[in-house]
C-alpha positions as protocol buffer text, in pm:
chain_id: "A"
residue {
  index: 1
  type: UNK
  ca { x: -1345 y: -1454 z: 441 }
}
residue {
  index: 2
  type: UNK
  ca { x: -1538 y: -1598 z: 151 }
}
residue {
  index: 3
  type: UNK
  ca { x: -1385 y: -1623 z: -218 }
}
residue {
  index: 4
  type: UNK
  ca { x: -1475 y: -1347 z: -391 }
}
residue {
  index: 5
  type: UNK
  ca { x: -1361 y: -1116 z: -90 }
}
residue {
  index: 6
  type: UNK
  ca { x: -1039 y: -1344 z: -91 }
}
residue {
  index: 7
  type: UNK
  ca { x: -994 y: -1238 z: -463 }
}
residue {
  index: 8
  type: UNK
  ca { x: -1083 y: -880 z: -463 }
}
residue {
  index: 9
  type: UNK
  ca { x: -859 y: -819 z: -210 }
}
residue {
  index: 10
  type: UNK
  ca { x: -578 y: -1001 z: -385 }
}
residue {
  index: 11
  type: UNK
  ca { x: -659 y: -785 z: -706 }
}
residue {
  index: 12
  type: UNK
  ca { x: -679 y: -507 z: -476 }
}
residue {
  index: 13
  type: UNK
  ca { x: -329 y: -569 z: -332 }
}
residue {
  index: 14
  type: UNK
  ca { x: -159 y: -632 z: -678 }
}
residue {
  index: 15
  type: UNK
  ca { x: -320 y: -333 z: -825 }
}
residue {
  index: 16
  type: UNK
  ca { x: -185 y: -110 z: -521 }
}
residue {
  index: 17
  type: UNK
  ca { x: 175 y: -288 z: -569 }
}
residue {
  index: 18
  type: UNK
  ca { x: 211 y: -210 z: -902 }
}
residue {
  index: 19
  type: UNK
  ca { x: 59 y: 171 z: -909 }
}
residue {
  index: 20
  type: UNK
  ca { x: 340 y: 235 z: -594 }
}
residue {
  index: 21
  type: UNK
  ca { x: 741 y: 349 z: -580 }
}
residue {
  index: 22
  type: UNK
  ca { x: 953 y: 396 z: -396 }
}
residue {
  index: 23
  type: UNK
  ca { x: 991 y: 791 z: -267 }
}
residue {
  index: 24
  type: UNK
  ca { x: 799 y: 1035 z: -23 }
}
residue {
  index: 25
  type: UNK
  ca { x: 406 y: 1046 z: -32 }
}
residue {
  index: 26
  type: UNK
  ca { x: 154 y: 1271 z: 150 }
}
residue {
  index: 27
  type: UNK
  ca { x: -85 y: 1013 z: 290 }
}
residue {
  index: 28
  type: UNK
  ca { x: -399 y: 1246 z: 181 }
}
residue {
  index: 29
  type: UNK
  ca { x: -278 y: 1230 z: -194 }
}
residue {
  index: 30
  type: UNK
  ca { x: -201 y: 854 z: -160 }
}
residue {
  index: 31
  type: UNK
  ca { x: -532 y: 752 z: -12 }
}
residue {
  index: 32
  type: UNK
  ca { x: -698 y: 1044 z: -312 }
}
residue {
  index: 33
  type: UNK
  ca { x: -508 y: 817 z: -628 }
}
residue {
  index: 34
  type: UNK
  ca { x: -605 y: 502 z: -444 }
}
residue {
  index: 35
  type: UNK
  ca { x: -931 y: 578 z: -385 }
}
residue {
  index: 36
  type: UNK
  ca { x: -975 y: 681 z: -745 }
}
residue {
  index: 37
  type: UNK
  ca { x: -829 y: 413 z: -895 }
}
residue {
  index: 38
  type: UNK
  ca { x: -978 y: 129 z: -726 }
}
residue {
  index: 39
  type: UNK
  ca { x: -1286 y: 321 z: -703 }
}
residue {
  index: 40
  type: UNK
  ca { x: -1317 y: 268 z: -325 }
}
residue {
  index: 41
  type: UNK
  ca { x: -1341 y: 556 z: -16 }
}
residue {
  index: 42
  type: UNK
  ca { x: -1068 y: 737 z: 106 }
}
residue {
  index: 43
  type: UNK
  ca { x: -1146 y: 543 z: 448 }
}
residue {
  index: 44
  type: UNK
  ca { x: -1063 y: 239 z: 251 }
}
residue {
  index: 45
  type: UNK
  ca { x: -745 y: 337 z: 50 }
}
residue {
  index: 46
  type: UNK
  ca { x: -549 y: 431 z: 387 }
}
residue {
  index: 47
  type: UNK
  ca { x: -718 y: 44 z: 559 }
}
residue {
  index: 48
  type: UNK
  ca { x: -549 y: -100 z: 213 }
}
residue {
  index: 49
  type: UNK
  ca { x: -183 y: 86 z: 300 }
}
residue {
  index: 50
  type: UNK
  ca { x: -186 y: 0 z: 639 }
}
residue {
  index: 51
  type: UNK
  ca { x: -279 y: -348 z: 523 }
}
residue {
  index: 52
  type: UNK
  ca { x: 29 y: -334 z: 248 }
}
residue {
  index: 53
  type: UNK
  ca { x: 285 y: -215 z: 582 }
}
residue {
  index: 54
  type: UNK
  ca { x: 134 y: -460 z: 792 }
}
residue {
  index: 55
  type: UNK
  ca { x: 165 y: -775 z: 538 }
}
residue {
  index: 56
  type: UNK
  ca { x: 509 y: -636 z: 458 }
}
residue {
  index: 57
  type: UNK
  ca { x: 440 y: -586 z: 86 }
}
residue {
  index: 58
  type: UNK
  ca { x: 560 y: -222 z: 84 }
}
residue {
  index: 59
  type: UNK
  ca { x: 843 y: -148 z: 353 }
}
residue {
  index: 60
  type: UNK
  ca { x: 787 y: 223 z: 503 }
}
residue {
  index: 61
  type: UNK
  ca { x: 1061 y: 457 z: 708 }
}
residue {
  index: 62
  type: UNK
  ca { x: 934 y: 388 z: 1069 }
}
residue {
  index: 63
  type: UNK
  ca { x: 1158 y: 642 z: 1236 }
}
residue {
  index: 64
  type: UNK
  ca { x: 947 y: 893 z: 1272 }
}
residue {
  index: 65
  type: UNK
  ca { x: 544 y: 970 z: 1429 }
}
residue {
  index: 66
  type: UNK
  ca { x: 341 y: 892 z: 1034 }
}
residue {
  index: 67
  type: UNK
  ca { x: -25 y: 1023 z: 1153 }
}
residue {
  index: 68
  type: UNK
  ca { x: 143 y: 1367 z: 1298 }
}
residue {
  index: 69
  type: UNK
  ca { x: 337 y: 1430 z: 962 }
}
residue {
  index: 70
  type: UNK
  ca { x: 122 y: 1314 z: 722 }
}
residue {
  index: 71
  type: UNK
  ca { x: 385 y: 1181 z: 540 }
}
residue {
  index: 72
  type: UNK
  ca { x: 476 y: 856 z: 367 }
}
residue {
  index: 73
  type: UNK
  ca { x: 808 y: 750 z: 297 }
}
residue {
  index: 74
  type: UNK
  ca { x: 789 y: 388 z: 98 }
}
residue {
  index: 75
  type: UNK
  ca { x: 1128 y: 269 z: 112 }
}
residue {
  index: 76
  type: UNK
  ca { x: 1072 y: -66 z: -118 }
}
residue {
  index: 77
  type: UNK
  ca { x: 793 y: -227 z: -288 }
}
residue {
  index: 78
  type: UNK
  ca { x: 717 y: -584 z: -327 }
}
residue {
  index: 79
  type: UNK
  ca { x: 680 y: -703 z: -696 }
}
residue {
  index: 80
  type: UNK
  ca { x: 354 y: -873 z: -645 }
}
residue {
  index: 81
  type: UNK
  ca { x: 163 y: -1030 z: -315 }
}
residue {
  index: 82
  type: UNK
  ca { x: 362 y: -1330 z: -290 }
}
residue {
  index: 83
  type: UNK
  ca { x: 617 y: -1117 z: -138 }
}
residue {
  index: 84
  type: UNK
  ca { x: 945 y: -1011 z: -297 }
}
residue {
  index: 85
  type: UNK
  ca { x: 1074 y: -667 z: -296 }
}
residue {
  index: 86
  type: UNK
  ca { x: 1208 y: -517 z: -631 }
}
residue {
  index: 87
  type: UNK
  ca { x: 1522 y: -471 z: -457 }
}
residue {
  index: 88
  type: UNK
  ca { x: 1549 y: -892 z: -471 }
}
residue {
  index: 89
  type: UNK
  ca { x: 1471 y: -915 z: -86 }
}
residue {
  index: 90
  type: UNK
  ca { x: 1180 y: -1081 z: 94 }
}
């Protein structure tokens, strides 16, 4: 990855971390606010959440089948993308 993509995606990420809480999201609504506010696709928004879960920047209930209920459940959010959690965690 070049740079600028390096830096986007890092403005990208600490956008996304500060516009998210904590609670229970439809995943359609999610990816329609994301996509809106970093003026990206839909397609995009949900590749930026799944990036977020998979980097561990937002911590998600895994207990039950996502895609089928097309719900969201962010348990914790981390302050920025170096990692720690609002709840003081990393």
């Amino acid at each position: 990855r070049s740079k600028p993509d390096s830096l986007e995606q890092s403005i990208h990420t600490n956008t996304l971390l500060g516009m998210l809480s904590t609670g229970r999201f439809l995943i359609t609504d999610l990816c329609d606010e994301i996509s809106q506010t970093l003026q990206i696709s839909k397609e995009s928004a949900l590749l930026e959440i799944k990036l977020l879960i998979s980097l561990k920047l937002i911590l998600v209930d895994m207990s039950y089948l996502i895609a089928e209920s097309g719900i969201l459940i962010i348990q914790d959010v981390a302050l920025s993308s170096y990692g720690r959690t609002a709840n003081g965690s990393n």
